[in-house]
PyMOL commands that place a pseudoatom at each C-alpha (Angstrom):
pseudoatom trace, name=CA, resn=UNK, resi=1, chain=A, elem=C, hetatm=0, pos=[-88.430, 35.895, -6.239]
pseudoatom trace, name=CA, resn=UNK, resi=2, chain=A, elem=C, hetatm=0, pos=[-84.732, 35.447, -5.572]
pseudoatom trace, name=CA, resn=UNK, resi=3, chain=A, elem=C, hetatm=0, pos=[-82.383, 38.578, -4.542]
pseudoatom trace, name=CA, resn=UNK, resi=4, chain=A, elem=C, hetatm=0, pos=[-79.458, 36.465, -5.953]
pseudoatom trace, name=CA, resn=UNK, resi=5, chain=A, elem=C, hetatm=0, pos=[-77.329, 35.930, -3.110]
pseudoatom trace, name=CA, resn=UNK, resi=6, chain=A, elem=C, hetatm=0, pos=[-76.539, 32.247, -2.388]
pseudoatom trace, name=CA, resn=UNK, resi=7, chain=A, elem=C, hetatm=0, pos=[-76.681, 31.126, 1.207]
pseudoatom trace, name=CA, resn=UNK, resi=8, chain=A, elem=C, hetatm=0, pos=[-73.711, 29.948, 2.975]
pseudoatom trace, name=CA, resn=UNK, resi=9, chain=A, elem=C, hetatm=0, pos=[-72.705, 28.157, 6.292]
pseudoatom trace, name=CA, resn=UNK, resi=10, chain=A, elem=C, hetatm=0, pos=[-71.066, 29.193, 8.739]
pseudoatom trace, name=CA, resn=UNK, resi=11, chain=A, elem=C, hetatm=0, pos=[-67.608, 27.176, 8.629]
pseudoatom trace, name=CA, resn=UNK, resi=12, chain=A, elem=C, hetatm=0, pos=[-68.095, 26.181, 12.229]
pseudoatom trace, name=CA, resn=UNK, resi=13, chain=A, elem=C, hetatm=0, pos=[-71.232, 24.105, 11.352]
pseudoatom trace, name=CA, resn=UNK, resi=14, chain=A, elem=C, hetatm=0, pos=[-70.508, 22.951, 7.690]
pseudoatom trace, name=CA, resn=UNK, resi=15, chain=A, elem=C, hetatm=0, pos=[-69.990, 19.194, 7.915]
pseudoatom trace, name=CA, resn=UNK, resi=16, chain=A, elem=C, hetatm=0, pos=[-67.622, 19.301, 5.583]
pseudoatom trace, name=CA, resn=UNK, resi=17, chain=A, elem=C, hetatm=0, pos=[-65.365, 21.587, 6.681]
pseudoatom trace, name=CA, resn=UNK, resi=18, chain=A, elem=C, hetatm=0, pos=[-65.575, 20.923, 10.873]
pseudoatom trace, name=CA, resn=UNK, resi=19, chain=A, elem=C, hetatm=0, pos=[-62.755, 18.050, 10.212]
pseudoatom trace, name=CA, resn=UNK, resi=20, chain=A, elem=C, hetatm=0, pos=[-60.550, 19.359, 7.236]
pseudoatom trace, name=CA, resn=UNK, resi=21, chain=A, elem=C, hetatm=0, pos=[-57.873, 20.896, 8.557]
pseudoatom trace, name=CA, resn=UNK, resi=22, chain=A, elem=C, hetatm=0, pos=[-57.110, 17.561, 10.364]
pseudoatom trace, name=CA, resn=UNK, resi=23, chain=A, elem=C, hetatm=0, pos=[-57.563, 15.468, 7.336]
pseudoatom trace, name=CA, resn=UNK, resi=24, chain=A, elem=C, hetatm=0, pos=[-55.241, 17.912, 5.613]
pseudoatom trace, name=CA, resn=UNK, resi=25, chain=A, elem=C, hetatm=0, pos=[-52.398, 17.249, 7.874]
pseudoatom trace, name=CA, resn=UNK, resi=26, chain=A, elem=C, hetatm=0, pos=[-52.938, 14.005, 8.214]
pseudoatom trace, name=CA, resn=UNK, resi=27, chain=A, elem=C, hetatm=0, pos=[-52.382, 13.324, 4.583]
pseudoatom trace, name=CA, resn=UNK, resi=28, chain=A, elem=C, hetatm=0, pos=[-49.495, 15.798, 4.777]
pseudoatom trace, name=CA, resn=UNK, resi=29, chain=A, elem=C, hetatm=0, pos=[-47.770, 13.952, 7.226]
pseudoatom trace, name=CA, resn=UNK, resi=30, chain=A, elem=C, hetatm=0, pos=[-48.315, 10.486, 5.295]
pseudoatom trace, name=CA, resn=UNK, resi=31, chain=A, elem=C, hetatm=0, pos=[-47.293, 12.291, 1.865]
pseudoatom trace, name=CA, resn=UNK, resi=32, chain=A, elem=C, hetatm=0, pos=[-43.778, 13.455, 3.423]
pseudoatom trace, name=CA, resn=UNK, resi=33, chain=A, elem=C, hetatm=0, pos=[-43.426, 9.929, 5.047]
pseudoatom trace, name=CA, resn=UNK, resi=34, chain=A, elem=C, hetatm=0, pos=[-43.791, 8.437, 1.767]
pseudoatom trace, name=CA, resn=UNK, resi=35, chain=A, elem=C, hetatm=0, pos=[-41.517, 10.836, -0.220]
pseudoatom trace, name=CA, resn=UNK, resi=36, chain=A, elem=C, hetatm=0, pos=[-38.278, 10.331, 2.588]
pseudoatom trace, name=CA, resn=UNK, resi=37, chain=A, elem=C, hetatm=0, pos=[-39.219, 6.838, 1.902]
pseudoatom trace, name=CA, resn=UNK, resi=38, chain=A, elem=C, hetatm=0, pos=[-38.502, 6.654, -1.751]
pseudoatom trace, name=CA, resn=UNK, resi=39, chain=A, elem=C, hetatm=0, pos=[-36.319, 10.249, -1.767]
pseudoatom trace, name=CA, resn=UNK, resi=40, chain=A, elem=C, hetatm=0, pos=[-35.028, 10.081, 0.992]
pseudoatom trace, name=CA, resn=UNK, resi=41, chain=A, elem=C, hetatm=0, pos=[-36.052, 13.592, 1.851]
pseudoatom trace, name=CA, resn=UNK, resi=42, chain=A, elem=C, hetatm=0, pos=[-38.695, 16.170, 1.055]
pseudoatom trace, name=CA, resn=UNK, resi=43, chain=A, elem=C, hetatm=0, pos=[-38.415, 19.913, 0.256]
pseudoatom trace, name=CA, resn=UNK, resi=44, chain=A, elem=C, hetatm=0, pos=[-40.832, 22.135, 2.072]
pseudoatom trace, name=CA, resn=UNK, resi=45, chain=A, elem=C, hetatm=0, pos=[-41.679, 26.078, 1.568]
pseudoatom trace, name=CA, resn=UNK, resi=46, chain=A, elem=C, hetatm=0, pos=[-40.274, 27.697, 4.744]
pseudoatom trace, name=CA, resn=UNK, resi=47, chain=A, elem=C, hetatm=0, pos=[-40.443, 31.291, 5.563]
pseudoatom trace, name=CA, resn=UNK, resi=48, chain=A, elem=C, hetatm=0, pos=[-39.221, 32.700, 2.397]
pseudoatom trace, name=CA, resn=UNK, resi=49, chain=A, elem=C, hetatm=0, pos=[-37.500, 30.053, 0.497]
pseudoatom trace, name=CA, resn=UNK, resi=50, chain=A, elem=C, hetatm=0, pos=[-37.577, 26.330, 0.060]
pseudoatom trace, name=CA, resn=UNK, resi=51, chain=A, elem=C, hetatm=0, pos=[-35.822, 24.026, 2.336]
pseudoatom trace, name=CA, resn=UNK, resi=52, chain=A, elem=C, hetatm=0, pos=[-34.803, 20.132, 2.096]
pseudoatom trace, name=CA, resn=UNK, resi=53, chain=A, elem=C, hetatm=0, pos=[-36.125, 18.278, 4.920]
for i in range(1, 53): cmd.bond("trace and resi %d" % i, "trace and resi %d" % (i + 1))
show_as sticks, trace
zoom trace
């Protein structure tokens, strides 16, 4: 019989997760590449307000 709790990985060995946050800024960095290329610049949340880059 099941208590009902689900069982979860620890982030550290999830496969998924062990190279996301490199993925993540890797297609950050390509997506603000792209939008200076056809903007000419991007606007970015900084500190407490938004700022054009």
């Amino acid at each position: 019989m099941s208590d009902g709790r689900k069982w979860v990985r620890a982030p550290e060995h999830d496969p998924d997760l062990m190279n996301s946050e490199t993925a993540l800024r890797r297609a950050a960095k390509r997506a603000r590449e792209q939008a200076r290329r056809s903007a000419g610049y991007v606007a970015v949340y900084s500190d407490v307000k938004i700022v054009e880059d």
